[in-house]
C-alpha positions as CSV (number, residue, x, y, z in Angstrom):
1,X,19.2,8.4,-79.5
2,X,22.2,9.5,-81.9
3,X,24.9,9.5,-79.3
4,X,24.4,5.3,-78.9
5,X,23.5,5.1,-75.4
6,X,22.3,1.8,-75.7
7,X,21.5,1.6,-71.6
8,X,19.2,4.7,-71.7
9,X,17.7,3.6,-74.9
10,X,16.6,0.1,-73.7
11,X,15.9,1.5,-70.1
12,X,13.4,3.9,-71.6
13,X,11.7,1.8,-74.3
14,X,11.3,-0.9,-71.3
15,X,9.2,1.8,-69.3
16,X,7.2,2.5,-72.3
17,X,6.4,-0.6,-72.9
18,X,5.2,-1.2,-69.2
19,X,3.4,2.5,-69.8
20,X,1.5,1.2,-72.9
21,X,0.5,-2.4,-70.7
22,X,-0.3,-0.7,-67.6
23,X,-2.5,1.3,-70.2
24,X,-4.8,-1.9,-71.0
25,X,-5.6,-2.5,-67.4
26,X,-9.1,-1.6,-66.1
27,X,-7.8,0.4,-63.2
28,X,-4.6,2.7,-65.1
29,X,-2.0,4.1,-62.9
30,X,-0.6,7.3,-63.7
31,X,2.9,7.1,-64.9
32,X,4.7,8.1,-62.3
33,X,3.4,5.3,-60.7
34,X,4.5,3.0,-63.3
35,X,7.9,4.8,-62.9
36,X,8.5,3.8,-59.3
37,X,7.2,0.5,-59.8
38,X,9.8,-0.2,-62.2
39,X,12.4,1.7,-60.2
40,X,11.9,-0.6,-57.0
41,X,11.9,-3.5,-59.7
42,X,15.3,-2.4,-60.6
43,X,16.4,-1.4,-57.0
44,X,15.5,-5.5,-56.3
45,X,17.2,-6.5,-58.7
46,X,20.5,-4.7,-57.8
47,X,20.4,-6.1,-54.5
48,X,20.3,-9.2,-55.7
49,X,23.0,-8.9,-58.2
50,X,25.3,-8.3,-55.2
51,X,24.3,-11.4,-53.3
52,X,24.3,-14.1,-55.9
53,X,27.4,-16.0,-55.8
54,X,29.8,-15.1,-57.5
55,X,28.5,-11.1,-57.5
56,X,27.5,-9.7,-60.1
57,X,28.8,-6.3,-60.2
58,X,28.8,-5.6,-63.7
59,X,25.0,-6.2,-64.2
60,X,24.4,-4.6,-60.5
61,X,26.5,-1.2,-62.0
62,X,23.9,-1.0,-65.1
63,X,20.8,-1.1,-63.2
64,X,22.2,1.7,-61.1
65,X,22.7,3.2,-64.3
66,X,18.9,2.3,-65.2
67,X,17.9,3.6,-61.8
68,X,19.6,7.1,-62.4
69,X,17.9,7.4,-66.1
70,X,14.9,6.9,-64.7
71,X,14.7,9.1,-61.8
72,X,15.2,11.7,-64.2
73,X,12.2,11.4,-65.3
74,X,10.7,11.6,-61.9
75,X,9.8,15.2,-60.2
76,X,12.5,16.0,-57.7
77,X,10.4,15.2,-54.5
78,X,9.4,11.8,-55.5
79,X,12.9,10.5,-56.9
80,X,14.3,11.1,-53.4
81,X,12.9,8.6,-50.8
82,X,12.6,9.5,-47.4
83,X,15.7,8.2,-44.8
84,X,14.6,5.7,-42.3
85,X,14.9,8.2,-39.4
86,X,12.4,10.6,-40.9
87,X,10.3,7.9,-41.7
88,X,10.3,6.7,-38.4
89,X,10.0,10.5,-36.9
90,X,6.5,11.0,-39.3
91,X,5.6,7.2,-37.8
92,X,6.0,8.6,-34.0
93,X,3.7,11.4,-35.1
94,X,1.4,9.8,-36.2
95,X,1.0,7.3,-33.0
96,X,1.2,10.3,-30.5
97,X,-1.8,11.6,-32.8
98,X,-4.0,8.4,-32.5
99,X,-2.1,7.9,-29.2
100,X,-3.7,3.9,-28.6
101,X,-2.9,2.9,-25.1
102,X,-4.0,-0.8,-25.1
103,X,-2.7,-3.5,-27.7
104,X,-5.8,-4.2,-28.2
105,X,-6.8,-1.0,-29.3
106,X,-3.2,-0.7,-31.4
107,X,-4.5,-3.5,-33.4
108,X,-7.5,-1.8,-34.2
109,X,-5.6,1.3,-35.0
110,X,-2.9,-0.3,-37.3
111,X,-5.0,0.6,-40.8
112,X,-5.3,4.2,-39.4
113,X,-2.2,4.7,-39.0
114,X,-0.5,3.3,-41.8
115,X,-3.5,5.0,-43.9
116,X,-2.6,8.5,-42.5
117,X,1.3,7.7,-42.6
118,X,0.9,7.2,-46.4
119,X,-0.7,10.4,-46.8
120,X,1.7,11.9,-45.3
121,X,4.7,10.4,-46.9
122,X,3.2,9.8,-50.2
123,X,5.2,7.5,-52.4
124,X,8.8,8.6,-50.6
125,X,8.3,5.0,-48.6
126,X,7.5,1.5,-49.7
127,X,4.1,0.5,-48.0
128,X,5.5,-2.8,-46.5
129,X,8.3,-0.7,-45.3
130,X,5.9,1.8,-43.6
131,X,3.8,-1.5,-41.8
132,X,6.3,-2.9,-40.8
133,X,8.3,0.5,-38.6
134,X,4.4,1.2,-38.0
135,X,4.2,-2.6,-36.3
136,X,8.1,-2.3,-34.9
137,X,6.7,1.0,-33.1
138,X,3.9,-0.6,-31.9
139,X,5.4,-3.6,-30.9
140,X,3.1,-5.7,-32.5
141,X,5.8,-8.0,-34.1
């Protein structure tokens, strides 16, 4: 930390210390999980830098900054999150797989799917986002 970069510095020694907590829990998640987890933190918070009133574009330009430190730390295929339309194209697979006809049986089906969608994608998507295209496809909203 000689060059001074104050935002990497506190962005990295906030990870660690969510590291070393996430540490003392019974079940531990693997870093990477803790890396993402903070990420979408930050991503939330960005987004609601922009809406406050007035915006708050210099604090919503240093957790981008916080967001880019920390995806550096991520390998290259989990940093990059999938688009909505390939999201939506592995969704569509998945249905024509299980292919449920009825609503009824689409209900019954809706932890199968999102189960085997999240194998697929991995941690590329959110999980609410995944149930709610899964529900959207299904019409189930």
């Amino acid at each position: 930390m000689k060059a001074k970069d104050l935002i990497r510095r506190d962005t990295i020694k906030s990870v660690l210390g969510d590291i070393q907590t996430s540490q003392h829990l019974k079940n531990t998640p693997n870093i990477k999980k803790t890396l993402r987890v903070a990420i979408n933190k930050r991503e939330e918070a960005a987004k609601s830098f922009l809406e406050s009133n007035p915006p708050r574009t210099d604090l919503h330009q240093q957790t981008l900054t916080e967001i880019g430190i920390l995806k550096e730390f991520l390998p290259a295929e989990d940093a990059t999150k999938l688009t909505e339309d390939q999201l939506i194209a592995i969704i569509q697979e998945a249905v024509n797989t299980l292919a449920p006809s009825t609503i009824e049986e689409r209900r019954k089906s809706l932890g199968k799917m999102i189960k085997s969608v999240r194998e697929i994608v991995g941690e590329r998507a959110d999980g609410t986002e995944i149930a709610r295209k899964v529900k959207e496809i299904l019409e189930l909203q």
